[in-house]
C-alpha positions in Angstrom: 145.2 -90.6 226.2 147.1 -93.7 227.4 149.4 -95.9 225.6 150.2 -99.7 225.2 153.0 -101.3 223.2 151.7 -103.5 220.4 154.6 -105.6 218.7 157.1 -103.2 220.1 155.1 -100.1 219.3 153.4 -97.5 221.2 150.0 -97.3 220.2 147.1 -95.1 222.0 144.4 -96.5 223.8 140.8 -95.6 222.4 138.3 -94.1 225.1 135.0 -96.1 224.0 131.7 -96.1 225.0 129.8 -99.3 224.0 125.9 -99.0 223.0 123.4 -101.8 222.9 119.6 -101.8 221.9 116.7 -104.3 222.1 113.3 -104.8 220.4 111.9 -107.0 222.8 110.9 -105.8 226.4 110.9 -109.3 227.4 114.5 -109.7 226.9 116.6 -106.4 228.3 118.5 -108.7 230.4 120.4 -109.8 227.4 122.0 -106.6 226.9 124.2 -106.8 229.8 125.5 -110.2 228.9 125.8 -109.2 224.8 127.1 -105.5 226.0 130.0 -107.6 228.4 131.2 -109.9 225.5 131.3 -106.1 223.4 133.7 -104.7 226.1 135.9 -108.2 225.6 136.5 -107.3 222.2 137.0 -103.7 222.4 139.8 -105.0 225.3 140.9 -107.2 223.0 141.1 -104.6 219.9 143.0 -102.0 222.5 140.4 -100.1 223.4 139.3 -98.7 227.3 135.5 -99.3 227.8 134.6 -95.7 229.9 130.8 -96.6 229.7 127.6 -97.9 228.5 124.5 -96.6 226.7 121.1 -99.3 226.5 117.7 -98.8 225.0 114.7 -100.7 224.2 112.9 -99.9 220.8 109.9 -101.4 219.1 111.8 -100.4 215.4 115.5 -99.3 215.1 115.6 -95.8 214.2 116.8 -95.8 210.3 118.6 -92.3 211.0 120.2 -92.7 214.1 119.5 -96.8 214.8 118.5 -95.4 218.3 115.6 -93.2 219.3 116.5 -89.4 218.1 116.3 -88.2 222.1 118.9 -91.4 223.0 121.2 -90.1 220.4 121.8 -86.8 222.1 121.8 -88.3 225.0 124.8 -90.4 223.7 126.5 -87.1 222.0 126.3 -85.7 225.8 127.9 -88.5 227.3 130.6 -88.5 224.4 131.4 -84.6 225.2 131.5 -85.5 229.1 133.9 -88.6 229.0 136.2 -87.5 226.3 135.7 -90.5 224.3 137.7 -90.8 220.8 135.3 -94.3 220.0 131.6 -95.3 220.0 131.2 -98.9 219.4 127.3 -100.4 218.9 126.2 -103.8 219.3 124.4 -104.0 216.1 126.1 -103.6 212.7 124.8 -100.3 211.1 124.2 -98.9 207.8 126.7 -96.5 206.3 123.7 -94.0 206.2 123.7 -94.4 210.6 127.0 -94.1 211.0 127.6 -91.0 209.3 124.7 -89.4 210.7 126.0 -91.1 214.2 129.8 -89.0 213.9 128.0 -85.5 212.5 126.0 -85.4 215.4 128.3 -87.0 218.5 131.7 -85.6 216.6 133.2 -89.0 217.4 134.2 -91.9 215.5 131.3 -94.7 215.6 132.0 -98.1 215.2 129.7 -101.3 214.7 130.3 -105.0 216.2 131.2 -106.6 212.6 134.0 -103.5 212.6 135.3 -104.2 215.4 135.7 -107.8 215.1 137.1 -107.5 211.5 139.5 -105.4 212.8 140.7 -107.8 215.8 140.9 -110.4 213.0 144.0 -107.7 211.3 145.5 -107.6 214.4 145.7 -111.4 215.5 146.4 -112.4 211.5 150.1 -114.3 211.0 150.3 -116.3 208.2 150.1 -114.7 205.0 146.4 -117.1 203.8 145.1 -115.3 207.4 146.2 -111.5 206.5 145.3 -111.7 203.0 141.4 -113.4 204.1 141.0 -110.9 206.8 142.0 -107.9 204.8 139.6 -108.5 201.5 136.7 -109.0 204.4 137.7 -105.8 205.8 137.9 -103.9 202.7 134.5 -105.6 201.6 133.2 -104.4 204.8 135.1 -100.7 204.8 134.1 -99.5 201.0 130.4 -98.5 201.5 131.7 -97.2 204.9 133.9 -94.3 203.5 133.9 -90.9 205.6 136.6 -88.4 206.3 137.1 -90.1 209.6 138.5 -93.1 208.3 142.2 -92.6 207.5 143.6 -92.8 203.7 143.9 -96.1 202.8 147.7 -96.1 202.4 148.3 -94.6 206.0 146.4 -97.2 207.8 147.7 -99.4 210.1 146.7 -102.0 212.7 145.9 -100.1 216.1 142.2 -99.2 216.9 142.8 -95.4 216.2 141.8 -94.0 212.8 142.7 -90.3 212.0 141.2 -87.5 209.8 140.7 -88.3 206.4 141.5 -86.3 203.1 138.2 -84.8 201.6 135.9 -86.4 199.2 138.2 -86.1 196.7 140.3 -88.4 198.6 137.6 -90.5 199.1 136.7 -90.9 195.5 141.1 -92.3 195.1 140.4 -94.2 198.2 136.9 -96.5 197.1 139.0 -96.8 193.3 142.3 -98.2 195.7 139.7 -100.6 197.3 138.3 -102.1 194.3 141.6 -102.7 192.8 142.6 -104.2 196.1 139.5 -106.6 196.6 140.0 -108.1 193.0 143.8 -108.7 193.4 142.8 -110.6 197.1 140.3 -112.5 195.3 142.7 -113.5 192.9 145.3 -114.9 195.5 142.6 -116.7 197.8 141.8 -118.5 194.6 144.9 -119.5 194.4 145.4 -121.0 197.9 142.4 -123.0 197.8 143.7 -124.8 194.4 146.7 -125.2 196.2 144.5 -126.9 199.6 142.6 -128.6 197.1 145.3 -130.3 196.1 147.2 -131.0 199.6 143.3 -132.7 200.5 143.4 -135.2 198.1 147.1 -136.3 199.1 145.3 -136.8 202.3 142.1 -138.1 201.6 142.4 -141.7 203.5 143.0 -140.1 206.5 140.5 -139.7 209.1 139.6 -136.0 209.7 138.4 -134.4 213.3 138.0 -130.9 213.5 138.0 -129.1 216.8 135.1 -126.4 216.5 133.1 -124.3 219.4 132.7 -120.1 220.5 135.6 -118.5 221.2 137.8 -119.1 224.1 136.1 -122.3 224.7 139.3 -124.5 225.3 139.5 -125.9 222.0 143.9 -125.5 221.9 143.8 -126.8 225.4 142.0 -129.7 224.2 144.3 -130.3 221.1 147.3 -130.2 223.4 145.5 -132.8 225.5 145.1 -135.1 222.7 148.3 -134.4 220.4 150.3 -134.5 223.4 153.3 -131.9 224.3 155.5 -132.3 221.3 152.7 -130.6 219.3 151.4 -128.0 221.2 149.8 -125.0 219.9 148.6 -121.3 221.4 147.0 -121.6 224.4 145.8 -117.5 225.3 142.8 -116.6 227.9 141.9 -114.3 224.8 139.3 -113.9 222.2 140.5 -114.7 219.1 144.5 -115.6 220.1 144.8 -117.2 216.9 143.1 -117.3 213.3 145.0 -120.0 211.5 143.5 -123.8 211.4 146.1 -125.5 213.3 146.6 -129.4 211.4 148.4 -132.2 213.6 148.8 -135.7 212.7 148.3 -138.0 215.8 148.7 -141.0 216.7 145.8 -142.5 219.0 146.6 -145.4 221.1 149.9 -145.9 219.4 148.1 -146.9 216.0 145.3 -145.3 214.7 146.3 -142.0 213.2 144.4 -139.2 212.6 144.9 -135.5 210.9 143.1 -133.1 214.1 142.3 -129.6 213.2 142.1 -126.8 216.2 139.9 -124.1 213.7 139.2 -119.9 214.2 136.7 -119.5 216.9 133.6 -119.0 216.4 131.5 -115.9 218.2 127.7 -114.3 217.8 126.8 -112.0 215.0 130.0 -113.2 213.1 130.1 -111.1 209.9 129.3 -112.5 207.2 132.5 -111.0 205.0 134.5 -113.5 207.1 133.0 -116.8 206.8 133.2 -115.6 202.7 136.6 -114.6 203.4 137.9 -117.8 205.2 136.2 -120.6 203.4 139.2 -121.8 202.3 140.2 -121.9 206.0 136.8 -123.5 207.0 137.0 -126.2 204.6 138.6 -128.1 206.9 135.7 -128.3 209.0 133.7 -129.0 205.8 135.3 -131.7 204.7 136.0 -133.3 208.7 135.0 -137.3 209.1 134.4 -135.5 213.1 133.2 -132.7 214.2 133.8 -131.9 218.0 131.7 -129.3 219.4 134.1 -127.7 222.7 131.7 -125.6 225.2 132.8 -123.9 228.0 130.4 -124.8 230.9 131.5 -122.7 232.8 130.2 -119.7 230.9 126.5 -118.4 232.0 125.5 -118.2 228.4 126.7 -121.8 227.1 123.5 -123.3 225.8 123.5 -119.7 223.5 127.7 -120.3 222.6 126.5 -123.6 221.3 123.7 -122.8 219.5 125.4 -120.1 217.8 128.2 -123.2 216.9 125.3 -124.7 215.1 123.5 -121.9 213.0 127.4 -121.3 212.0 127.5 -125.2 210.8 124.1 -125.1 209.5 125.0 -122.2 207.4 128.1 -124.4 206.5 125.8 -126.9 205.9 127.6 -129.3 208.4 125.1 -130.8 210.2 125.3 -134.0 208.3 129.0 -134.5 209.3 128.8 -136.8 212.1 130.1 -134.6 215.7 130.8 -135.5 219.7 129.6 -132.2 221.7 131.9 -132.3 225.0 131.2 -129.7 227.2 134.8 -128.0 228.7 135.9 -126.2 232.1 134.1 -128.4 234.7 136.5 -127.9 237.5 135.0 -124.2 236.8 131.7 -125.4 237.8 130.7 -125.2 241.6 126.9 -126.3 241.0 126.2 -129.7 241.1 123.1 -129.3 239.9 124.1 -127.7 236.4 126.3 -130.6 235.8 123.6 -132.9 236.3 121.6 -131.2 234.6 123.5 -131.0 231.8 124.1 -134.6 231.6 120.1 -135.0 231.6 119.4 -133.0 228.6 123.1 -133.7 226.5 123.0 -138.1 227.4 125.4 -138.1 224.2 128.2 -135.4 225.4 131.1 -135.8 227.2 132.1 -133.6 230.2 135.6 -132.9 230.6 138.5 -130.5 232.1 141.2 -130.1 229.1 142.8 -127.5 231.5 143.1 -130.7 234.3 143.1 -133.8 231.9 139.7 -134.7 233.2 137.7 -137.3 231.1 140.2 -136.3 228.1 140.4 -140.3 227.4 137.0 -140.2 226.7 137.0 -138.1 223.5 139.7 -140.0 222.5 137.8 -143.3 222.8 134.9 -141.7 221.1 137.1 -140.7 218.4 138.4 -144.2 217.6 135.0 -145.5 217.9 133.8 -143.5 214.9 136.6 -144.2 213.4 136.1 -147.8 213.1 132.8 -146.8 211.9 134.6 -145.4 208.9 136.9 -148.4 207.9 136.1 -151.2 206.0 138.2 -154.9 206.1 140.0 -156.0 203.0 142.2 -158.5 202.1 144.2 -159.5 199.0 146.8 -162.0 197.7 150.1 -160.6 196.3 153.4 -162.4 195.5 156.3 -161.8 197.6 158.1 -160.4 194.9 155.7 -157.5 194.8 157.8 -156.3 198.3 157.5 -152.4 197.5 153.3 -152.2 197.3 153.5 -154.5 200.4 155.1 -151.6 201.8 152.8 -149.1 200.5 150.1 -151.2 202.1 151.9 -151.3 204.9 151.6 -147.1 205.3 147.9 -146.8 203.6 146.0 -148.9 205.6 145.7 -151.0 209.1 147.3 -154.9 208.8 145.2 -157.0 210.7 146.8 -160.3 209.5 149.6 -162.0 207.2 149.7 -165.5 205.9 152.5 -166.6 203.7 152.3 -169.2 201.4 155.5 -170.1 199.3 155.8 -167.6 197.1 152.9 -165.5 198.2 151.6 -163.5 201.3 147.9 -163.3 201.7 147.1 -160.1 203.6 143.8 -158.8 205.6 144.1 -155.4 206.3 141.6 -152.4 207.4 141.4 -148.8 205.7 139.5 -145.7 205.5 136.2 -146.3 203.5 137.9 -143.8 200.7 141.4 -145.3 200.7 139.7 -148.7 199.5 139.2 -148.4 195.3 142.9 -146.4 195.2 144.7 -149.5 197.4 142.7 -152.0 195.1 144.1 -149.9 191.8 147.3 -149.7 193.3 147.5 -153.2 193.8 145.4 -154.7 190.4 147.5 -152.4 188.4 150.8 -154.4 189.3 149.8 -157.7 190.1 150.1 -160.3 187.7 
């Protein structure tokens, strides 16, 4: 078995052999494309992809998920190529994948595994480890066998080793529950604590960068925010899981508090968008949604439908959004872009990569922007020089007239900022 240094470590490399199945005959093609976005992750997770097993089935086999004969066919082809990992498409039930390892005497792995586990390894910040590990542990309890490794020995890598007995087990699934109510406990605690940094913010206007995976989204926040507030750019599913938050400036006046979210992918599991809803708030509670899809890809119109169902499950689809469709210096046909263009009148084709058409998000930006700010004006006396300042910083001066001992002031500001400027200023005024 080969090795490869993760954060100055030698770890092994897993020998995997990805399976995928369909129920509908007119659709087999799909496998290929679903089974090639698989083998990204496994790459991503560590792993060597040594093969492929497909099959179409009117009903998933509840013992085996795939047709009994299939299943020995896949234990064959595990013996033959040495593998230490089977990884399906399709999330299975614990029932499957212990019936999967007796009979192939490998470890079996579904998709929502795998991807919860390349969430462990790409988590930084402490919010990102603690939301990835209570999804994983959600996921991992009814999942138990002796192939999984005792809870206290495991660690990051793909590989799992030999477990301890049922015995163990029983220690293990007690360890897990303790675990998952102690995670709970903290996540709570970090969304108070968001709660409150949102409403020191709430007269700002929010965008929120969202789209599939490796769609360009950092390229296009470093685009906008400019290079003194870059953030990871990686040709890599998944490089980063934080929400990145940058306050920028837009032609020199207009500010704005742009969010670069966790990518989104097909299938997502469901233990994740629980686990990171404190993280996906920000997307929530966004004046802007900007949907990034990469053109380029032969499966776009699927990436972006999947962005939707995400935001529909969200429930989103109210917040206004700009879909701008990214990589088109990728794109050798003509025809697609036009095409495009046709059936998307609304989007905006760009190159974040190139800085091609960047300007025109940004303009769309300001322009619902504006839509969000309401003109005010108000009378104050000069003496009252401190909450002239603070209107200075909370909203957009348009215009100042002074008149003897008193400045009459018409000013601009987020639709939300309006009643707490008002307050602010009725509660000192004489």
């Amino acid at each position: 078995m080969q090795t490869y240094m993760n954060n100055g470590q030698a770890q092994e490399v897993e020998r995997a052999i990805l399976v995928g199945v369909t129920q509908n005959a007119s659709e087999t093609w799909r496998i290929d494309d679903y089974l090639e976005e698989l083998g990204q992750l496994a790459r991503t997770a560590g792993a060597r992809v040594t093969g492929t097993l497909t099959q179409h089935l009117e009903s998933v086999n509840p013992t085996y998920y795939l047709g009994e004969g299939k299943a020995h066919s896949l234990a064959r082809m595990a013996d033959e190529q040495d593998v230490t990992l089977i990884i399906f498409d399709d999330d299975l039930s614990p029932a499957q994948v212990r019936n999967l390892e007796n009979l192939t005497d490998t470890r079996v792995m579904d998709r929502s595994g795998l991807i919860l586990l390349i969430f462990q390894q790409h988590a930084r910040t402490r919010e990102a480890k603690t939301q990835v590990e209570l999804a994983r542990l959600e996921y991992l309890l009814p999942r138990l066998t002796r192939r999984w490794t005792h809870l206290e020995r495991q660690t990051g890598g793909i590989n799992v080793r030999g477990g301890m007995g049922e015995t163990q087990i029983e220690i293990d699934r007690r360890l897990i529950r303790d675990r998952i109510a102690k995670l709970k406990k903290e996540l709570k605690k970090v969304e108070q604590q968001r709660s409150v940094r949102r409403k020191r913010r709430f007269d700002e206007f929010r965008v929120a960068l969202v789209g599939y995976t490796n769609a360009g989204k950092s390229t296009l926040m470093n685009r906008i925010c400019g290079e003194s507030s870059r953030v990871l750019v990686q040709d890599k599913l998944f490089a980063t899981l934080d929400t990145t938050i940058r306050s920028v400036r837009l032609a020199d006046v207009h500010k704005i508090l742009l969010s670069d979210t966790v990518g989104f992918i097909r299938k997502l599991p469901h233990q994740l968008v629980a686990s990171f809803r404190s993280t996906l708030a920000e997307v929530q509670e966004a004046d802007l949604l900007i949907k990034v899809v990469d053109i380029s890809h032969p499966r776009f119109a699927e990436h972006l439908s999947t962005v939707n169902e995400v935001l529909q499950d969200m429930e989103c689809l109210e917040i206004p959004a700009l879909t701008v469709f990214n990589k088109i210096d990728a794109v050798k046909d003509a025809n697609l872009l036009a095409k495009v263009r046709r059936e998307y009148p609304d989007a905006i084709l760009i190159s974040a990569e190139r800085d091609i058409r960047v300007e025109e998000v940004v303009q769309q930006i300001l322009s619902v922007k504006e839509q969000e700010y309401v003109k005010d004006e108000v009378t104050l006396s000069v003496k009252f020089g401190d909450k002239i300042a603070a209107l200075h910083d909370q909203a957009e001066i348009l215009e100042k007239e002074f008149f003897d001992t008193k400045v009459h002031i018409r000013y601009k500001a987020h639709k939300n900022a309006i009643q707490k400027i008002r307050k602010m200023i009725l509660g000192q005024e004489e």
